[in-house]
C-alpha positions as CSV (number, residue, x, y, z in Angstrom):
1,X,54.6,-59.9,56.9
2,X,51.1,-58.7,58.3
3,X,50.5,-58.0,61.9
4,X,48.5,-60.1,63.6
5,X,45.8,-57.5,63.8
6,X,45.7,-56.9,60.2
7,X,45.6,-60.6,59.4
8,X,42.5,-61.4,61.8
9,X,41.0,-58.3,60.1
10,X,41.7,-59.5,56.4
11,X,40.2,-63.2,57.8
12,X,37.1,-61.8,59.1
13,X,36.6,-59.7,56.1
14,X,37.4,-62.8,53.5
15,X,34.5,-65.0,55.7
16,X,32.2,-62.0,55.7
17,X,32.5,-61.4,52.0
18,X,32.0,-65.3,51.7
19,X,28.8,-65.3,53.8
20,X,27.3,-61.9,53.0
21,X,28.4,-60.6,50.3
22,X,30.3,-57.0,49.7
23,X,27.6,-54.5,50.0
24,X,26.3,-56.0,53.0
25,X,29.7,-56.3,54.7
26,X,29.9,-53.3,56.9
27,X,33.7,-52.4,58.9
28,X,32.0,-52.7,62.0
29,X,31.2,-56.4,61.6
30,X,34.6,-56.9,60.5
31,X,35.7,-54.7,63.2
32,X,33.8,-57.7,65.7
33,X,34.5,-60.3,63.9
34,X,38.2,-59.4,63.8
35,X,38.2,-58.5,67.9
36,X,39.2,-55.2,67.1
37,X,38.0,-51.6,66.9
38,X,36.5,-49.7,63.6
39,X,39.0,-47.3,64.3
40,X,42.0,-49.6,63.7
41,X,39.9,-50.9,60.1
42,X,40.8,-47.0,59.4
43,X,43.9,-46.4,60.7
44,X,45.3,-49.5,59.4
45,X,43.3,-49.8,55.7
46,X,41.6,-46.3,55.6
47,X,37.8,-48.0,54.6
48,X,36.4,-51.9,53.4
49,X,38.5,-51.1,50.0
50,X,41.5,-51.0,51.8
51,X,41.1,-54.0,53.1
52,X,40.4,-55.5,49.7
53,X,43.7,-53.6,48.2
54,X,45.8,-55.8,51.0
55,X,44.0,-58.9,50.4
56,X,45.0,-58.6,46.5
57,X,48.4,-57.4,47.7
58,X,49.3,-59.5,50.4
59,X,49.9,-62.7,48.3
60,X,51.6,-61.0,45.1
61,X,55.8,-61.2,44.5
62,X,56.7,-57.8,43.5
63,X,57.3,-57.1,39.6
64,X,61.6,-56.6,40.9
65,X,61.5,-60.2,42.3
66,X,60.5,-61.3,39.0
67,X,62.2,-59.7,36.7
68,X,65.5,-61.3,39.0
69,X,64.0,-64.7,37.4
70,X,64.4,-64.1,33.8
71,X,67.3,-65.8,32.3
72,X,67.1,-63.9,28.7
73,X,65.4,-66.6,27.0
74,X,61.9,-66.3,25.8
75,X,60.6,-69.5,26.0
76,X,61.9,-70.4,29.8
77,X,61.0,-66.6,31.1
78,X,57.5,-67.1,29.1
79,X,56.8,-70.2,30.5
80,X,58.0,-69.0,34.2
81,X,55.5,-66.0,34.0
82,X,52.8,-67.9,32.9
83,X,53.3,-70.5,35.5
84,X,53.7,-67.8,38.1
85,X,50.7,-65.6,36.9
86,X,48.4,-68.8,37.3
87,X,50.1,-69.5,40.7
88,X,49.4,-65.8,42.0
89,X,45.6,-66.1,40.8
90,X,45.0,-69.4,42.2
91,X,46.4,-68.1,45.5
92,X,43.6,-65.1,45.3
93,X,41.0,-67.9,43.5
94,X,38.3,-67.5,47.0
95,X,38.9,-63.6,46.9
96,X,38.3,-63.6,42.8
97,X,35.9,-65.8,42.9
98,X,33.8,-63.9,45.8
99,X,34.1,-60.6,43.5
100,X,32.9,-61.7,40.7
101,X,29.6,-63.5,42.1
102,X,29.7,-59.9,43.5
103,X,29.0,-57.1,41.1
104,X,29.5,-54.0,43.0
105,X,33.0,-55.6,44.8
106,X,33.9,-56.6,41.3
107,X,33.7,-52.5,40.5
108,X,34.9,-51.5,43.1
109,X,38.1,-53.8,42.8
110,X,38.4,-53.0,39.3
111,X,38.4,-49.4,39.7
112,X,40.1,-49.2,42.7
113,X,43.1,-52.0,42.7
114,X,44.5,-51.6,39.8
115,X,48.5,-51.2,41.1
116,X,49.8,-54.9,40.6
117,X,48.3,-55.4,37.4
118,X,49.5,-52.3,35.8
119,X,53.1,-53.1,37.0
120,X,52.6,-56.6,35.8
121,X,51.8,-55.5,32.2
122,X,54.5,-52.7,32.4
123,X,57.2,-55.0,33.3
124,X,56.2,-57.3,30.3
125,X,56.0,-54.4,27.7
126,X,60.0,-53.7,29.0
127,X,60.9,-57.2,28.7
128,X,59.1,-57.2,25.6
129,X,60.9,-54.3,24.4
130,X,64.7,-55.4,25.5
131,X,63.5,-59.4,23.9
132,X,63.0,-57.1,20.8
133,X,66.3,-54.8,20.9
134,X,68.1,-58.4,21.2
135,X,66.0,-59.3,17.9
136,X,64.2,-62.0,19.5
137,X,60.5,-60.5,19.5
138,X,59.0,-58.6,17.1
139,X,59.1,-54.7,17.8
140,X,56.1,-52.3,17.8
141,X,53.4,-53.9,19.7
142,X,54.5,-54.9,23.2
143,X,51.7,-53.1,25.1
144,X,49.4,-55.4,22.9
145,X,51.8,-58.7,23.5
146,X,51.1,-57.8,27.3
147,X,47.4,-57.9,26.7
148,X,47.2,-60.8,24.9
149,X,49.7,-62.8,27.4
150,X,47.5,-61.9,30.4
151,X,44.2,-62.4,29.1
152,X,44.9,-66.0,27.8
153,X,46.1,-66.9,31.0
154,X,43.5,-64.9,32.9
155,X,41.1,-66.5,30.7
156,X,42.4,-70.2,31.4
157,X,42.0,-69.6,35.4
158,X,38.6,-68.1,35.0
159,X,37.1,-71.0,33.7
160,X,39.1,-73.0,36.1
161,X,36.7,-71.7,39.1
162,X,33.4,-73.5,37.8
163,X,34.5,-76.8,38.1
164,X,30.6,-78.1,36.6
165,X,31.0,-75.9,33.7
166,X,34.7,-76.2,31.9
167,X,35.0,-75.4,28.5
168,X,38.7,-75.7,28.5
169,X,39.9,-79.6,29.8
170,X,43.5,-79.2,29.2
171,X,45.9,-79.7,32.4
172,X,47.6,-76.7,33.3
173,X,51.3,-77.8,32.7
174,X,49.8,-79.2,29.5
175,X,48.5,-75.4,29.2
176,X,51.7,-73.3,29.8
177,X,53.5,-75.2,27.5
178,X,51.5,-75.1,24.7
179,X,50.3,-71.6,25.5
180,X,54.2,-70.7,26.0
181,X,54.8,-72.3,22.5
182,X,52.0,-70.6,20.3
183,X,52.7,-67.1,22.1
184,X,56.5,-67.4,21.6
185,X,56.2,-68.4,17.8
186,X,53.4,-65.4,17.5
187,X,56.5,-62.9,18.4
188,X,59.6,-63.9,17.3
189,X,60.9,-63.1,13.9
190,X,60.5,-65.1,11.3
């Protein structure tokens, strides 16, 4: 739980980011905005990226808490990660979105915050790799079933955010359990 002080500060920042944009965003507006000092933007996040590193944390379940979920089978864990990976983006959608329209935050972010998902894809790759000791995925290309799993559901919540321009009109449960389906027949054993 975030202190009080840290959560006005992550408010202000999220409205200045939504009015301004990133590069015009300094810490002392946020510092106002927020009712505190610029010195407690340092102490507490260090500079304007660490206040976009908690932002991208603050809402995330870590990788452990997770892994507690899986129940060994491929199609229910599958289908819970998919479900939960488009639950965690949709809680970040106004910080995504804001990035994006944003090209120097979007670098920034991207070069910067890249801790949760690393430890997503890792903790894929090891299920992955114990769903294949148990023969029940194909061996040899985990790090590339982690890439594909995360980009098609990355992909699906992108085009999500511009509701006038949707290529994809499937619902979302409809989504995950087709997209749980198709993935899971892609990397089992014949």
């Amino acid at each position: 739980m975030l202190k009080s002080t840290n959560q006005r500060i992550i408010r202000a920042t999220m409205d200045l980011l939504t009015e301004k944009g990133y590069q015009k965003t300094t810490t002392k507006e946020i510092a106002t905005k927020a009712n505190v000092s610029e010195a407690t933007i340092f102490r507490n996040f260090k500079n304007k990226r660490g206040v976009i590193a908690a932002i991208m944390k603050m809402k995330s379940t870590p990788t452990k808490t997770l892994e507690a979920e899986f129940k060994g089978d491929l199609y229910t864990d599958l289908k819970f990660l998919g479900t939960y990976f488009l639950e965690d983006l949709t809680s970040k959608k106004e910080f995504i979105y804001i990035s994006m329209r944003d090209p120097v935050m979007y670098k920034d972010l991207t070069s910067h915050e890249k801790i949760y998902p690393q430890e997503l894809r890792e903790m894929l790759i090891q299920y992955f790799k114990k769903m294949g000791a148990q023969h029940h995925v194909l061996k040899g290309n985990e790090d590339i079933y982690a890439d594909i799993f995360i980009s098609t559901y990355f992909g699906f919540f992108i085009q999500q955010l511009e509701q006038d321009f949707q290529l994809v009109l499937t619902q979302k449960e409809d989504f995950i359990e087709t997209c749980t389906h198709i993935f899971m027949r892609g990397i089992s054993p014949a």
